[in-house]
NUFIVEX-214810 format. One record per residue: residue in one letter; x, y, z of N, C-alpha, C, O, CB in turn. Coordinates in steps of 0.1 Angstrom, whole numbers, padded with zeros to 4 digits, always signed. Glycine has a CB too. Example, Ala and Ser with C-alpha at 12.3 -4.5 7.8 and 13.67 -1.06 7.14 Angstrom:
A+0132-0057+0078+0123-0045+0078+0132-0033+0078+0142-0033+0085+0113-0045+0090;S+0128-0022+0071+0137-0011+0071+0129+0000+0079+0134+0011+0080+0141-0006+0057;
END
This chain:
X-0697-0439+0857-0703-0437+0844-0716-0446+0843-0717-0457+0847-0693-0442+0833;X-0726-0437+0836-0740-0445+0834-0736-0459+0823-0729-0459+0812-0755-0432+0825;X-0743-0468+0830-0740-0481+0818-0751-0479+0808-0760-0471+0810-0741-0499+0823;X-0749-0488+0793-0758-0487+0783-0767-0495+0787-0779-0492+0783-0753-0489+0771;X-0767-0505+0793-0777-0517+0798-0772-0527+0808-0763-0525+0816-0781-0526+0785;X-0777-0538+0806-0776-0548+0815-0775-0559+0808-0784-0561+0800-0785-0548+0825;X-0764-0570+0810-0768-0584+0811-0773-0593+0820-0769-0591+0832-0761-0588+0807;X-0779-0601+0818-0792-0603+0830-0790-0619+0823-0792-0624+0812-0813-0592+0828;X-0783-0627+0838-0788-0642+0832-0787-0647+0846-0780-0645+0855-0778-0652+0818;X-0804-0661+0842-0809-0658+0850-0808-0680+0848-0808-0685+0838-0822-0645+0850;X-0808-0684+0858-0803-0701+0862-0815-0704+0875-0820-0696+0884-0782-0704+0870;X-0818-0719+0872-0827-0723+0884-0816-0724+0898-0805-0719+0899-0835-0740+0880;X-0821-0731+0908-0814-0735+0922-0807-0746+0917-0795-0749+0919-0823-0739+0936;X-0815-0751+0912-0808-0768+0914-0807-0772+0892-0817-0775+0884-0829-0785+0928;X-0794-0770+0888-0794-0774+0872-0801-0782+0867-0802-0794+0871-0783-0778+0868;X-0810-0777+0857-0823-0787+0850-0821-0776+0834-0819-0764+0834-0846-0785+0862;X-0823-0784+0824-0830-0777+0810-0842-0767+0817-0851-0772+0824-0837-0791+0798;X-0841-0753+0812-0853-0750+0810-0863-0749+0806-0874-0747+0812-0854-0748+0809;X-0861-0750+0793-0874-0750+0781-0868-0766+0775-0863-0765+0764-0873-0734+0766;X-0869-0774+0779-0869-0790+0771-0874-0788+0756-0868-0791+0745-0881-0802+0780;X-0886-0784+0758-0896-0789+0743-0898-0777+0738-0893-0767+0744-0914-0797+0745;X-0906-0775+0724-0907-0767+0721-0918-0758+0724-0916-0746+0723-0904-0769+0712;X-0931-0762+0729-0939-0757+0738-0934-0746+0748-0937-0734+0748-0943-0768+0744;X-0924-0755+0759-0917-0747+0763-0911-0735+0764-0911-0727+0773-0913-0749+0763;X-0904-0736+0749-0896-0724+0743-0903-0718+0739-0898-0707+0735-0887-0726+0735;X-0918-0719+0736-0926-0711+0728-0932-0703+0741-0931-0690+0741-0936-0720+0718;X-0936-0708+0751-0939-0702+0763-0930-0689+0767-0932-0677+0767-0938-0713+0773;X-0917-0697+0771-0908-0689+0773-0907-0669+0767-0907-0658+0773-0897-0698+0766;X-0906-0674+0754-0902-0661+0744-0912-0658+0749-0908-0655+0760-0899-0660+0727;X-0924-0656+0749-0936-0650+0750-0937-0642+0766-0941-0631+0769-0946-0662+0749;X-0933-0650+0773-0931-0639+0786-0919-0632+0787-0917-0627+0798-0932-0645+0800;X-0910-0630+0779-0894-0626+0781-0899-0610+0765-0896-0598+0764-0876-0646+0773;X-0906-0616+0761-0911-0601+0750-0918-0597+0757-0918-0585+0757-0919-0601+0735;X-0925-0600+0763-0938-0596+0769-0930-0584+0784-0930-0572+0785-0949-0614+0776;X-0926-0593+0790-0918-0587+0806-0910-0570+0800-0911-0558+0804-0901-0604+0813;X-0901-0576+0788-0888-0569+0781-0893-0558+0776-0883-0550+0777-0880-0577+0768;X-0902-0552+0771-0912-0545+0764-0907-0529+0774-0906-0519+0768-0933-0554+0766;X-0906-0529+0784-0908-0517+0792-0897-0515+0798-0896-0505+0805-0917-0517+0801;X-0884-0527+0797-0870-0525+0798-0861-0525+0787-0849-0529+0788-0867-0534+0805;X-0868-0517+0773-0861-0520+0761-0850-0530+0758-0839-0527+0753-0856-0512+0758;X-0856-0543+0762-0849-0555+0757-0844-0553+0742-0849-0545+0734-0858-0569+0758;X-0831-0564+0741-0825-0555+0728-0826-0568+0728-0836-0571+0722-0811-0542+0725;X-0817-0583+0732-0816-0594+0725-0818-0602+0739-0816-0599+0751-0802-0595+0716;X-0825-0617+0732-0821-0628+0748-0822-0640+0743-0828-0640+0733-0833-0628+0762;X-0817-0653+0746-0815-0665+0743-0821-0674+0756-0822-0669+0768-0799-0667+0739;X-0823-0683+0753-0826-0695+0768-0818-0709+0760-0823-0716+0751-0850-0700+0774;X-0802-0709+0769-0798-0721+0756-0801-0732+0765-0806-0739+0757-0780-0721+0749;X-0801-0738+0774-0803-0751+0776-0807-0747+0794-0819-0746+0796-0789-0761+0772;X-0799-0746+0804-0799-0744+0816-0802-0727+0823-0802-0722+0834-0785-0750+0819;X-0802-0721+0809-0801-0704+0817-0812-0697+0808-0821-0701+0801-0783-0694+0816;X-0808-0688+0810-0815-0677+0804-0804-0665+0799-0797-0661+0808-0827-0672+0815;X-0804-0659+0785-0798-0643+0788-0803-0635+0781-0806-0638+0769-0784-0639+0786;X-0808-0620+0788-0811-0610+0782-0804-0601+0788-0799-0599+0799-0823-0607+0780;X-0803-0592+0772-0792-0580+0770-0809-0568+0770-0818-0569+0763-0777-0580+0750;X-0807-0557+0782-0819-0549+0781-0811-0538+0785-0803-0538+0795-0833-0553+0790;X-0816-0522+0772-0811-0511+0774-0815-0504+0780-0820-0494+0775-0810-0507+0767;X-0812-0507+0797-0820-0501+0807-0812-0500+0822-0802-0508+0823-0834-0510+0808;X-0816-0492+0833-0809-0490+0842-0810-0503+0854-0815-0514+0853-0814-0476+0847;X-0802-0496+0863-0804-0508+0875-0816-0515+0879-0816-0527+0880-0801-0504+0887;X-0824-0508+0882-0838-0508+0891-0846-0517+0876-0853-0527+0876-0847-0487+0898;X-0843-0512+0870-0854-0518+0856-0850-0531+0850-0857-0538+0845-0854-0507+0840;X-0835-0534+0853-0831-0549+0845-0834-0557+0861-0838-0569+0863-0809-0551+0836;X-0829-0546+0875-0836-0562+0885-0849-0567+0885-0853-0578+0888-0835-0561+0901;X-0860-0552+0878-0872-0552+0877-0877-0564+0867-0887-0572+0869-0874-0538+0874;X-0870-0564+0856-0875-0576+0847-0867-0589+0850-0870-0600+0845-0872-0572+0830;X-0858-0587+0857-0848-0601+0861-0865-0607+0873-0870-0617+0869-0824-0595+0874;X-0871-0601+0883-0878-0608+0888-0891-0608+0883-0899-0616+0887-0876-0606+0899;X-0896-0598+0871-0906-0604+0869-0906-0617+0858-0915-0626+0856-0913-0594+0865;X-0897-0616+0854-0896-0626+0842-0890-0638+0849-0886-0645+0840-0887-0620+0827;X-0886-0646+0862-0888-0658+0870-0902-0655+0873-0908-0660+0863-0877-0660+0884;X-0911-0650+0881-0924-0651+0884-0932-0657+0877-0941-0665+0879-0929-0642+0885;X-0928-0649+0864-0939-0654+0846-0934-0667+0846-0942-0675+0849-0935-0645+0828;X-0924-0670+0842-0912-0683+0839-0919-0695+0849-0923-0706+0847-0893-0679+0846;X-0918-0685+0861-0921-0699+0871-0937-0709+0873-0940-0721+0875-0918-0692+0887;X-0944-0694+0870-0963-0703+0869-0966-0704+0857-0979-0706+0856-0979-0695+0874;X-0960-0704+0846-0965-0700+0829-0958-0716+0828-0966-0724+0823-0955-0683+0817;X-0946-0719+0831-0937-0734+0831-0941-0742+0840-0941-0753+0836-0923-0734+0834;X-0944-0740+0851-0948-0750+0865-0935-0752+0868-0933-0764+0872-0957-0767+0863;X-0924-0745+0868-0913-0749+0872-0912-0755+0887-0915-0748+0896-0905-0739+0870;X-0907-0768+0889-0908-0773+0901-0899-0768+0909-0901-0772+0921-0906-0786+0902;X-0887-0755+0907-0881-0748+0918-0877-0739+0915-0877-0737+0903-0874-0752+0924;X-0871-0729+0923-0872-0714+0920-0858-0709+0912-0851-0717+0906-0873-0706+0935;X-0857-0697+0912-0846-0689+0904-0833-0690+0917-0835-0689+0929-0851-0671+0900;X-0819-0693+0909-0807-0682+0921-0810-0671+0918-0818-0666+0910-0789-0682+0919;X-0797-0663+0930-0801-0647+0922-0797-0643+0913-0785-0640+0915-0799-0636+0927;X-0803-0639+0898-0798-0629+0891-0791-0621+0888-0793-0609+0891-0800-0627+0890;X-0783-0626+0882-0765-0622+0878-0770-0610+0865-0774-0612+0853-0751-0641+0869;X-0768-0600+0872-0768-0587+0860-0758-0577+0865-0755-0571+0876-0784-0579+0858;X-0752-0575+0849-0744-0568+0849-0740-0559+0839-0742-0562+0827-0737-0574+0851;X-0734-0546+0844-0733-0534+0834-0728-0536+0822-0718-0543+0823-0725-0524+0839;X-0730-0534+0812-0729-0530+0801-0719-0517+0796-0724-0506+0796-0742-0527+0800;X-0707-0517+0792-0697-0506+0796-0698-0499+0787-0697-0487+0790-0684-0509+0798;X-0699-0501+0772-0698-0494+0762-0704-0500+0747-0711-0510+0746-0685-0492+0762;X-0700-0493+0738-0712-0498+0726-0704-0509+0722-0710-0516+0713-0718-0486+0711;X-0693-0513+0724-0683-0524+0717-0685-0533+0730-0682-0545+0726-0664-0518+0713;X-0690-0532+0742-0696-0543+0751-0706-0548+0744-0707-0560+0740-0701-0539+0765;X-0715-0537+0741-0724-0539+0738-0730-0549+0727-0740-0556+0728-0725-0529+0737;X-0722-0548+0718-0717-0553+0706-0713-0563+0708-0721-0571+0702-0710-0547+0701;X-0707-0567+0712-0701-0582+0718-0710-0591+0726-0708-0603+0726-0689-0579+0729;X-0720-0585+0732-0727-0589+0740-0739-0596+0739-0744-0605+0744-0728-0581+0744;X-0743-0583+0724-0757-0592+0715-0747-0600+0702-0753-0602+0691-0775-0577+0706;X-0739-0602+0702-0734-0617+0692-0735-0633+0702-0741-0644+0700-0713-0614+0687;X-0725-0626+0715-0724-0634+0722-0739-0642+0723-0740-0653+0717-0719-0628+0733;X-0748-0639+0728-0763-0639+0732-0768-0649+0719-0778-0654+0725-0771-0622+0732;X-0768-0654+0709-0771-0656+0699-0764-0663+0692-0767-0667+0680-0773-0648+0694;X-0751-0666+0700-0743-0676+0698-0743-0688+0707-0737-0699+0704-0732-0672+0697;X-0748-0685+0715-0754-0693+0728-0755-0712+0729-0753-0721+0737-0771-0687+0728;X-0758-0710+0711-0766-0724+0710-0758-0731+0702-0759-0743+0700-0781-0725+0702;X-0746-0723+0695-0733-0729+0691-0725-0732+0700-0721-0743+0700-0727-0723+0682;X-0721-0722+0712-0712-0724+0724-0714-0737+0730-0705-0744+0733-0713-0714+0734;X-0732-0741+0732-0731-0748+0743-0735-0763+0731-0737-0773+0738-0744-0743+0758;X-0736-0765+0718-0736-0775+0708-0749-0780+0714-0751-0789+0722-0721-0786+0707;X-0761-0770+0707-0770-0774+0710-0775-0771+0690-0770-0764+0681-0776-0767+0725;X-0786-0780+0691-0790-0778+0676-0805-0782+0676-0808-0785+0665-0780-0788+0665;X-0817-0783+0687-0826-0787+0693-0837-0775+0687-0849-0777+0686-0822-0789+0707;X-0832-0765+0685-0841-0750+0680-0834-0748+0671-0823-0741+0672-0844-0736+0689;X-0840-0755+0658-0830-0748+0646-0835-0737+0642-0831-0730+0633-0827-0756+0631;X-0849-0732+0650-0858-0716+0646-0859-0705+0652-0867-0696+0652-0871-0715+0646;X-0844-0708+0659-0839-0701+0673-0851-0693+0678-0850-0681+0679-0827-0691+0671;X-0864-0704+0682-0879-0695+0686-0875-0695+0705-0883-0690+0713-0901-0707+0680;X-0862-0701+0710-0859-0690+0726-0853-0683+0723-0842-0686+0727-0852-0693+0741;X-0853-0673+0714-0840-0661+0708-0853-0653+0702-0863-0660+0699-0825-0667+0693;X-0851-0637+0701-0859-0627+0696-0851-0630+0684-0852-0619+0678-0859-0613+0704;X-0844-0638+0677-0836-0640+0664-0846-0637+0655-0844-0629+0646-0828-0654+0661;X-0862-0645+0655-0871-0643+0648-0878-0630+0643-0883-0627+0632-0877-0649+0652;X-0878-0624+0654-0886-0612+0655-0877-0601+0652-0882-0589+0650-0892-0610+0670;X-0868-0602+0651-0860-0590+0640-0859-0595+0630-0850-0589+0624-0845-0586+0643;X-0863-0603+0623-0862-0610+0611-0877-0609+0606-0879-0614+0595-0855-0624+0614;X-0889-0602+0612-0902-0605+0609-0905-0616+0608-0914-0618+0599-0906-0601+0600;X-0900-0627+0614-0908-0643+0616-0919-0641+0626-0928-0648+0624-0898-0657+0624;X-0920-0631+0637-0926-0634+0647-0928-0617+0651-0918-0610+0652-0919-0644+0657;X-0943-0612+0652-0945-0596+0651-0945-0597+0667-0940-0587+0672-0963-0588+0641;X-0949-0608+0679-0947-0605+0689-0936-0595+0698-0937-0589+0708-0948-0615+0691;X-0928-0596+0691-0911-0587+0697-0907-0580+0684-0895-0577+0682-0895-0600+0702;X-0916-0576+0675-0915-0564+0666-0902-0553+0673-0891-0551+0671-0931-0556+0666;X-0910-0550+0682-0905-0535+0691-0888-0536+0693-0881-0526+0691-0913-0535+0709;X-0883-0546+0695-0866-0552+0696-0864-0548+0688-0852-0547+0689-0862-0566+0697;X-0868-0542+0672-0861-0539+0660-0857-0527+0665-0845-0524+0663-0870-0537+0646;X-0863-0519+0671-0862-0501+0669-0852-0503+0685-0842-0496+0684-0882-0487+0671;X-0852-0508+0692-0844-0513+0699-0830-0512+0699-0823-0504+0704-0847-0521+0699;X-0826-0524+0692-0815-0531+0681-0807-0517+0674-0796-0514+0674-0825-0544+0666;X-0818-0510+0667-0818-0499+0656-0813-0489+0663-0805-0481+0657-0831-0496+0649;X-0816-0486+0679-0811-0474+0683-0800-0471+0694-0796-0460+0697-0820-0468+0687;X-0794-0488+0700-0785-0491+0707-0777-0497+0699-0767-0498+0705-0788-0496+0718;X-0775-0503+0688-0765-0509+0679-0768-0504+0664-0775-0513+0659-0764-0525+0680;X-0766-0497+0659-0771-0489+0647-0764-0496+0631-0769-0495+0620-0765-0470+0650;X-0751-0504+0635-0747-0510+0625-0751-0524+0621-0747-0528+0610-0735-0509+0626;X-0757-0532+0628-0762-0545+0632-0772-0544+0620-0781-0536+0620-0768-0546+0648;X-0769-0554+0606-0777-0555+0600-0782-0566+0590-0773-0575+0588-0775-0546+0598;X-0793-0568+0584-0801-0581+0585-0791-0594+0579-0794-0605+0583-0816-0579+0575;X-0779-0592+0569-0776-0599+0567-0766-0605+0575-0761-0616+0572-0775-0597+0559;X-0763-0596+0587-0757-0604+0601-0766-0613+0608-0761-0624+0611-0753-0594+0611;X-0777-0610+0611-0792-0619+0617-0793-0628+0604-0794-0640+0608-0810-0606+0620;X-0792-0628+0593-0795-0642+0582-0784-0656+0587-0786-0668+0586-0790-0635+0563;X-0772-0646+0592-0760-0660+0593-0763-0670+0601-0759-0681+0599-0746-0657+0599;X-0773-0664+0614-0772-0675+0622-0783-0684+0618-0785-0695+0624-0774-0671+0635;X-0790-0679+0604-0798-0694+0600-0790-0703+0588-0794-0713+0583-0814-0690+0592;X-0775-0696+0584-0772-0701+0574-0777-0693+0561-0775-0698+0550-0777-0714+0577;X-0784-0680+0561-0788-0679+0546-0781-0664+0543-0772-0659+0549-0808-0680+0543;X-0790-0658+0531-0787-0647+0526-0803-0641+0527-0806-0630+0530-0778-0649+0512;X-0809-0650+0523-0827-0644+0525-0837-0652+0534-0833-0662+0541-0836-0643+0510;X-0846-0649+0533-0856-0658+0537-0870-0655+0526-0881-0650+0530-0860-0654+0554;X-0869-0660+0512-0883-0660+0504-0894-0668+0511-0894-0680+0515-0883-0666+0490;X-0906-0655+0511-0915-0659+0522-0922-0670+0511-0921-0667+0499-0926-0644+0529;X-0930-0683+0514-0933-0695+0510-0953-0693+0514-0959-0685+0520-0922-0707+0521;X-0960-0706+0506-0974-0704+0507-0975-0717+0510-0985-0722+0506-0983-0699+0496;X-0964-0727+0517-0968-0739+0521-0956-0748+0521-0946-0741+0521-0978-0743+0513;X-0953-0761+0521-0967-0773+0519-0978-0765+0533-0977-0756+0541-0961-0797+0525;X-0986-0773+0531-1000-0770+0540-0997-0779+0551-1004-0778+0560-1017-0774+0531;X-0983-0791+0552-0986-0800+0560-0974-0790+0571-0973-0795+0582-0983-0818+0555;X-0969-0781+0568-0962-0771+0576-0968-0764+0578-0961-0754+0580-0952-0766+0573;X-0982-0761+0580-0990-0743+0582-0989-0742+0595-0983-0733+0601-1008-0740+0577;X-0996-0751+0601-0999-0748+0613-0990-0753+0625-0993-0754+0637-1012-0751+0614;X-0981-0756+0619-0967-0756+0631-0960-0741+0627-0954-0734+0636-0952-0772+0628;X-0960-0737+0612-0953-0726+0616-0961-0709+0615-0957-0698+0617-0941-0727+0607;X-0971-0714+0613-0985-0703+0623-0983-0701+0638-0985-0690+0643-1002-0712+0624;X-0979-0713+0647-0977-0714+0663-0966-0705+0662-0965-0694+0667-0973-0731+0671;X-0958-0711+0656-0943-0702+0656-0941-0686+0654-0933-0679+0660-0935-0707+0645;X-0950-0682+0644-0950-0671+0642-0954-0666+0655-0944-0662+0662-0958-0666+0631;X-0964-0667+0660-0975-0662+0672-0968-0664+0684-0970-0655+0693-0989-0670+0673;X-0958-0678+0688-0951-0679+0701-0962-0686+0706-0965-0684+0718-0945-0664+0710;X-0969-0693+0700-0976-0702+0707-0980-0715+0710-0969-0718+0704-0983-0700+0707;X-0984-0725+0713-0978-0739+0715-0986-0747+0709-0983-0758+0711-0977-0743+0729;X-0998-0745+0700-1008-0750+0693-1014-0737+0687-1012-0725+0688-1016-0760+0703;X-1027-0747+0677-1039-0733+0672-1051-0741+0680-1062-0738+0676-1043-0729+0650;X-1051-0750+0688-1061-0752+0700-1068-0739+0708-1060-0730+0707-1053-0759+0711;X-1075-0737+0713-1081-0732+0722-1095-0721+0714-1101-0723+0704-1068-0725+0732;X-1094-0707+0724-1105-0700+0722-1098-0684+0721-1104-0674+0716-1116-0703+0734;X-1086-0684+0725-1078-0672+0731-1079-0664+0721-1079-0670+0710-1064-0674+0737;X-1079-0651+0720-1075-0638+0710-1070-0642+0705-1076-0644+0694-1070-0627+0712;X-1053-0646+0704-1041-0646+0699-1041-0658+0688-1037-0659+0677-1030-0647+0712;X-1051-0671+0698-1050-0685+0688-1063-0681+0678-1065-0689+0670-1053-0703+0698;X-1069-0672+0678-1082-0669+0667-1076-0659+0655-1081-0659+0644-1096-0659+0676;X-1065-0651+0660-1060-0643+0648-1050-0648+0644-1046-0643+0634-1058-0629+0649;X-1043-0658+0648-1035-0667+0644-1039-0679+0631-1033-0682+0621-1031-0673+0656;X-1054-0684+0637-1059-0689+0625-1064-0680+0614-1063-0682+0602-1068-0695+0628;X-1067-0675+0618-1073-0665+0603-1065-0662+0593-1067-0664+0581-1079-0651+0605;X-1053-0655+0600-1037-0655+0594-1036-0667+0588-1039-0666+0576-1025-0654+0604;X-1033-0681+0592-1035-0691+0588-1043-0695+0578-1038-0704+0572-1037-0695+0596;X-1056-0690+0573-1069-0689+0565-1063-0682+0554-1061-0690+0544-1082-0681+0572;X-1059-0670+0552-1057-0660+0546-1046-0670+0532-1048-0670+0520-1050-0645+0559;X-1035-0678+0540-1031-0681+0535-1034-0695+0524-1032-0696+0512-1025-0679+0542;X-1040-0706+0536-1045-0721+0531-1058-0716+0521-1063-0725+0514-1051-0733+0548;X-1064-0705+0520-1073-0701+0511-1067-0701+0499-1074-0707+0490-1078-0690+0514;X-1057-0695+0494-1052-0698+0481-1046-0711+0476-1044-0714+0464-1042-0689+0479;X-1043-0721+0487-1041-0735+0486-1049-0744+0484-1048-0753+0476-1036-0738+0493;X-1060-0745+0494-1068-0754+0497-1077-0747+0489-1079-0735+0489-1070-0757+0510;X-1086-0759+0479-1096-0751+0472-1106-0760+0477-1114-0760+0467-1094-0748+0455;X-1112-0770+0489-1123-0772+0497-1127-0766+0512-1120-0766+0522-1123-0784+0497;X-1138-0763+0510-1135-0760+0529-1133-0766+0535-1129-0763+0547-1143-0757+0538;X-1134-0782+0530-1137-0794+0544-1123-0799+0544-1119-0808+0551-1151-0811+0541;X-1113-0791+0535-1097-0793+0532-1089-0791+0547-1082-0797+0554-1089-0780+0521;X-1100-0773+0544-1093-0763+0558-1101-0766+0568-1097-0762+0579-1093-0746+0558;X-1108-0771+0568-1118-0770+0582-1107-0785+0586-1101-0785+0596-1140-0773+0579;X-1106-0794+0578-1101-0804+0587-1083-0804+0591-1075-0809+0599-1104-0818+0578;X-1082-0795+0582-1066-0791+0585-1066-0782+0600-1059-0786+0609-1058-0780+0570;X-1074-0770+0603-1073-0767+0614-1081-0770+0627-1081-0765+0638-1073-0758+0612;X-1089-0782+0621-1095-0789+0634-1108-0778+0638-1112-0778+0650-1082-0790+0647;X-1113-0772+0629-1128-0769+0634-1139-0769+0625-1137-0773+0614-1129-0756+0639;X-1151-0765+0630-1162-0766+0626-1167-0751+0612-1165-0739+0614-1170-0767+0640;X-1174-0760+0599-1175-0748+0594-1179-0737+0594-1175-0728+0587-1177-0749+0588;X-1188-0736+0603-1196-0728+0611-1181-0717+0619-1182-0705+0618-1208-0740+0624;X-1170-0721+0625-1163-0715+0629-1150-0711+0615-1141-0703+0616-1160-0724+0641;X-1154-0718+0604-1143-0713+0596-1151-0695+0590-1145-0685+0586-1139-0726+0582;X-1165-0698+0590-1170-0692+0584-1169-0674+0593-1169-0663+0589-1184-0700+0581;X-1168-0679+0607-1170-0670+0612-1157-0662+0613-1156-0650+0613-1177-0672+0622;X-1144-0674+0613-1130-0667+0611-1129-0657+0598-1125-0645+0597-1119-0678+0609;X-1133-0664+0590-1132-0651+0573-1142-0639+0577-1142-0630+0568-1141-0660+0555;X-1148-0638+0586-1160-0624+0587-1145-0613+0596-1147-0600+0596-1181-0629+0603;X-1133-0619+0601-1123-0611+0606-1122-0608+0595-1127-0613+0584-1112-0614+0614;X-1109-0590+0599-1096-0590+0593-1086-0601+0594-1082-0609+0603-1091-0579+0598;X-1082-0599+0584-1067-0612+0589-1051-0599+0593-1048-0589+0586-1061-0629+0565;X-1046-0603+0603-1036-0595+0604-1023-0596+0596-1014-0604+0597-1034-0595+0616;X-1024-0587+0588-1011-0586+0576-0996-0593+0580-0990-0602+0574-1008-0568+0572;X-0992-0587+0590-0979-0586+0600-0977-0602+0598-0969-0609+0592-0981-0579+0618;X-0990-0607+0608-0989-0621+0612-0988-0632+0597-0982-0643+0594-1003-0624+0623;X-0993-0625+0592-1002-0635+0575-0977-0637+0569-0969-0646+0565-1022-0614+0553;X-0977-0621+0570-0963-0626+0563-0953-0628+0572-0942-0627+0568-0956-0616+0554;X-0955-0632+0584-0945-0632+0595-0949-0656+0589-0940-0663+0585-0950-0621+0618;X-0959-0658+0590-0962-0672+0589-0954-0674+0573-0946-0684+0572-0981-0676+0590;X-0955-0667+0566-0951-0668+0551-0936-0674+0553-0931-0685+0551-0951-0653+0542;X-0928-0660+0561-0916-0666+0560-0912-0675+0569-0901-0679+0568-0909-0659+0559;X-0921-0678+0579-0917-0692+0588-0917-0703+0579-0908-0711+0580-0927-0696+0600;X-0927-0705+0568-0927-0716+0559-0911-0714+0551-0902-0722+0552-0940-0716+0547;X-0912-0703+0544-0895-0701+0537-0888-0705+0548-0882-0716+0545-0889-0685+0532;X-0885-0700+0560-0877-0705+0567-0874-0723+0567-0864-0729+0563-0882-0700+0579;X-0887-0730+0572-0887-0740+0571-0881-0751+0556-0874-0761+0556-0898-0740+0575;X-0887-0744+0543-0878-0746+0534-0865-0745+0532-0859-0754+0526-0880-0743+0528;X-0860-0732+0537-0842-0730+0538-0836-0744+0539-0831-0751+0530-0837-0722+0554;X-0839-0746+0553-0834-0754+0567-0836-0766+0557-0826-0769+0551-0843-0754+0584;X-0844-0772+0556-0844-0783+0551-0839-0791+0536-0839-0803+0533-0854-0784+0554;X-0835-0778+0527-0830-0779+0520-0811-0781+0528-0803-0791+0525-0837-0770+0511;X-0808-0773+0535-0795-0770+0545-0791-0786+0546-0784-0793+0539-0798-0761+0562;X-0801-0789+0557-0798-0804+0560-0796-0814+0549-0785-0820+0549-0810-0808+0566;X-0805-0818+0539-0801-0828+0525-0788-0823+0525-0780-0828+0516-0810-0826+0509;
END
């Protein structure tokens, strides 16, 4: 019988944390959406020592992303040593199935880890619109598990919603990175330029000096000026919104 997919988890040679920091983990998700994209990845976690993704795809295509996604993993991390081999396995039925992306997502309770309370090594975000990078995992999710629905994905933050938030401003740009899967708003790259503007779109209704925002994101006005001549990308502007709600949740959770 054809399987529905594969589970695919994937361990170094020699036991080490994977993603330690959050940099890391931010790295991580970014090549695991990226790799997953063409093996209809449906769900994946990296809880401390491994890796797992559940992808709705045949043999040749989950060993296909089982080795591209160590390759990415391995020069994107500097990992000082290589992968074992990749343990993937069939997928029997939609109640495997089922079992399979809870399991995945429970990962970080099994192993009493509490280190990513934004579960950003989990596509948890990106079915939730925190993060448009792994958008595509919705229709995914939607067409291999059809009952799976948002207020099952809310539990594992603890809530019932997520009201998208316009700040504090001293949370923007950690959870700007977050939205985007990226490890700072440093650099020059595509991704960190529409990330700020998104970023803009928002601290514009807050910040009522430029030299507010210019010093909040660390550039020159001359470069703020030229960020507002973009579009700002909508997706991203409310995917950052509710990373701030997020962040309010949680921290109300904790008190």
């Amino acid at each position: 019988m054809t399987p529905l997919g594969h589970h695919i988890t994937l361990r170094l040679r020699s036991d080490r944390v994977l993603t330690p920091t959050p940099t890391e983990r931010r790295i991580a998700a970014r090549v695991i959406l990226e790799q997953g994209r063409a093996a209809k990845l449906i769900n994946f976690s990296i809880p401390d020592t491994h890796a797992h993704m559940n992808a709705a795809c045949g043999d040749a295509a989950s060993n296909e992303l089982a080795r591209r996604v160590e390759l990415s993993l391995g020069r994107r991390l500097h990992l000082p040593v290589g992968f074992e081999p990749a343990r993937v396995k069939p997928i029997r039925d939609v109640w495997h199935h089922s079992n399979l992306f809870t399991y995945v997502f429970n990962q970080y309770q099994h192993h009493g880890l509490d280190w990513d309370p934004y579960f950003e090594a989990t596509n948890l975000p990106d079915l939730l619109g925190l993060r448009p990078n792994g958008a595509y995992t919705i229709d995914n999710v939607q067409r291999a598990l059809p009952r799976v629905q948002r207020k099952q994905l809310l539990k594992w933050f603890s809530c019932d919603a997520i009201p998208p938030a316009d700040g504090p401003m001293e949370r923007l740009l950690d959870a700007a990175a977050a939205a985007a899967a990226l490890p700072s708003l440093h650099g020059s790259s595509r991704d960190v330029l529409a990330t700020r503007r998104a970023a803009v779109e928002i601290a514009d209704g807050q910040l009522q000096r430029n030299g507010d925002l210019t010093e909040l994101l660390q550039i020159s006005r001359t470069s703020l000026y030229r960020l507002r001549q973009r579009p700002a990308d909508q997706r991203l502007v409310e995917a950052i919104r509710l990373q701030l709600g997020l962040r309010a949740i949680l921290e109300r959770i904790k008190i």
